[in-house]
Steps between C-alpha positions, in 0.01 A plus 500: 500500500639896486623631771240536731495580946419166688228732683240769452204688642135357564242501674380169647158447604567276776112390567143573546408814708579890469793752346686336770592153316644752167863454633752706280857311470782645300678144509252226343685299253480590110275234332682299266351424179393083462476424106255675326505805665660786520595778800378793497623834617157661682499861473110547529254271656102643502298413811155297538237454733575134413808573714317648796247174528783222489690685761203541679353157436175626382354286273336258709358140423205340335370422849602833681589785329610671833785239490864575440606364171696607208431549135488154389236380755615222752837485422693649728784741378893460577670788664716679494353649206591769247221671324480736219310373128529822321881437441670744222874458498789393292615190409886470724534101445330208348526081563540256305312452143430853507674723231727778668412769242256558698722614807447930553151482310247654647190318573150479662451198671139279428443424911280185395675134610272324264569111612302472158590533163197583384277763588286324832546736818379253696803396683729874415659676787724814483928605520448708847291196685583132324889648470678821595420778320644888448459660812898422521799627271463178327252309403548117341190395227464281258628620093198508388366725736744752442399722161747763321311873478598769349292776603569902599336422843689523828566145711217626735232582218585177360479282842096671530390272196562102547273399832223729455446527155599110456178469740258749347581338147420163595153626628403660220559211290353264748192738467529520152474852466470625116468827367168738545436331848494679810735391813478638868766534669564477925797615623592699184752717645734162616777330295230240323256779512656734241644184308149383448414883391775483252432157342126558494596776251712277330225276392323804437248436773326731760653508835320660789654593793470478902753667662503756773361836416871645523596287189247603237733732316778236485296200392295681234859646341574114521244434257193420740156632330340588856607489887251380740617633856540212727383699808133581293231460722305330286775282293229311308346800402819692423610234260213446310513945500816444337423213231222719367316248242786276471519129759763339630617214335786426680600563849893480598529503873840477709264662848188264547411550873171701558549637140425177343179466528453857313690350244275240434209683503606721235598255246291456207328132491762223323746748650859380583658536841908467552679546840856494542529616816346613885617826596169611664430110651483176387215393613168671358114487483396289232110471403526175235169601370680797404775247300247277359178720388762747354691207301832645658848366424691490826914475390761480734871616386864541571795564359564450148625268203813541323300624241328774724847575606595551126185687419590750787894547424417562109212776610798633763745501204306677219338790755156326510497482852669749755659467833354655804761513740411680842815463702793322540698382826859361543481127642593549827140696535304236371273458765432861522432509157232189593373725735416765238373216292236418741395887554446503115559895485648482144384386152691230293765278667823547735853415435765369691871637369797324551698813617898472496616563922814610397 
């Protein structure tokens, strides 16, 4: 391999609980590359509320969803752990039966571990929870994962793309959005929020925002046709205010809690339904009548294919997409930059930098 130090910085989640298990180190061993894969260099790493649940062991069970458990339900995960899935970096070493050309690329790393070759998600898990990831100055992944861009955008701009928008194009295409239709939007203002804004327009769809009043200006210069205020004391009403004669065909919902059963009630009949996520609660009010007498298509969604993955870098490359980076942090702040996370005072995603200490 080059010439590379023995150790680096990280931050090690250590195990279930608060801020307090996010333990910096500044001597963790540099990973060394097994064959087919390659090292790379980390200099931005974006942060997700994907992060925030497996340290805090919120995703519960089938039985009890008050129960500690991590992303992949009932298997419990190995600490020390090193998270991070929006990796951006350069390429500093490779293993075996990978071509060294590629050494001092630049690249955006796919976070998917696949165990597939095909396209099933059924058994997929993540680089930042089934392996370390790039909250570290280096960051081990398999070659494929690791894709060459050439792009004017800064390391942090590019780290805001891969987990979110990865996640918001693999619900649209699970809810088979097309062109003309009309897609609302919860938590518009987050990291999958204004990725699902952006693709919506990219199928030349209708998105439909709900996002805190504070936001409207943003999300509309995003691309979204209307901005329903969150805080609206009459939500139902304030949606259907904003769709005018138009229905909702799709809903794309990362919140669910008490919103969801507004959502629901506001899709059209043989409406579609995809949630990807639980900011606002995971467990909601659901009226089945509602489901079946409205012929509703209830879809359930995470992460993305390769082919998502691809979809979202080429948008990224040609300027079909933007970045909407709020803030970035050096690593040894990462739980303070968690912290913000949580508080949700921004719109788009935070970065963590991999500042030199010298």
């Amino acid at each position: 391999m080059p010439d590379l130090p023995a150790t680096m910085r990280a931050v090690l989640l250590t195990g279930h609980g608060g801020p307090e298990r996010l333990e910096y180190r500044e001597d963790v061993p540099v990973p060394v590359p097994a064959p087919g894969e390659v090292l790379v260099r980390v200099t931005a790493c974006g942060v997700n509320n994907t992060d925030v649940w497996v340290r805090e062991g919120a995703y519960g069970t089938d039985d009890d969803p008050g129960e500690v458990s991590s992303w992949r339900r009932g298997q419990p995960l190995e600490f020390p752990l090193i998270q991070g899935a929006d990796v951006v970096g350069r390429i500093a070493a490779v293993g075996e039966n990978v071509d060294g050309g590629i050494i001092g690329k630049r690249v955006m790393v796919d976070f998917g571990i696949y165990n597939d070759a095909g396209t099933s998600l059924a058994n997929v898990d993540y680089i930042g929870h089934g392996r370390n990831g790039g909250f570290a100055e280096y960051c081990a992944v398999p070659a494929e994962n690791a894709h060459v861009v050439r792009m004017p955008l800064s390391d942090a701009e590019l780290a805001t793309f891969c987990c979110a928008y990865v996640t918001a194009e693999r619900m649209l295409n699970r809810a088979s959005l097309t062109g003309g239709e009309v897609v609302l939007i919860s938590g518009a203002s987050g990291g999958v929020g204004t990725g699902l804004i952006q693709l919506a327009r990219v199928r030349g769809a209708v998105p439909i925002a709900v996002a805190s009043a504070g936001w409207t200006d943003a999300l509309l210069d995003l691309g979204a046709q209307a901005v329903v205020a969150r805080e609206s004391e009459n939500l139902d009403q304030a949606i259907r205010s904003a769709l005018g004669t138009r229905q909702v065909d799709v809903v794309a919902d990362v919140v669910g809690g008490p919103l969801f059963k507004t959502l629901l009630n506001v899709l059209r009949p043989e409406g579609r339904y995809v949630t990807a996520g639980a900011i606002g609660g995971p467990v909601v009010e659901l009226d089945l009548r509602t489901v079946y007498l409205k012929h509703l298509d209830l879809i359930g969604s995470t992460q993305g294919t390769r082919e998502d993955f691809a979809r979202v870098r080429d948008y990224a490359t040609s300027g079909k997409i933007k970045p909407m980076l709020a803030g970035t942090y050096p690593l040894k702040d990462l739980a303070r930059a968690q912290a913000d996370f949580v508080e949700k005072n921004f719109i788009g995603k935070l970065v963590i930098t991999m500042e030199s200490t010298a």
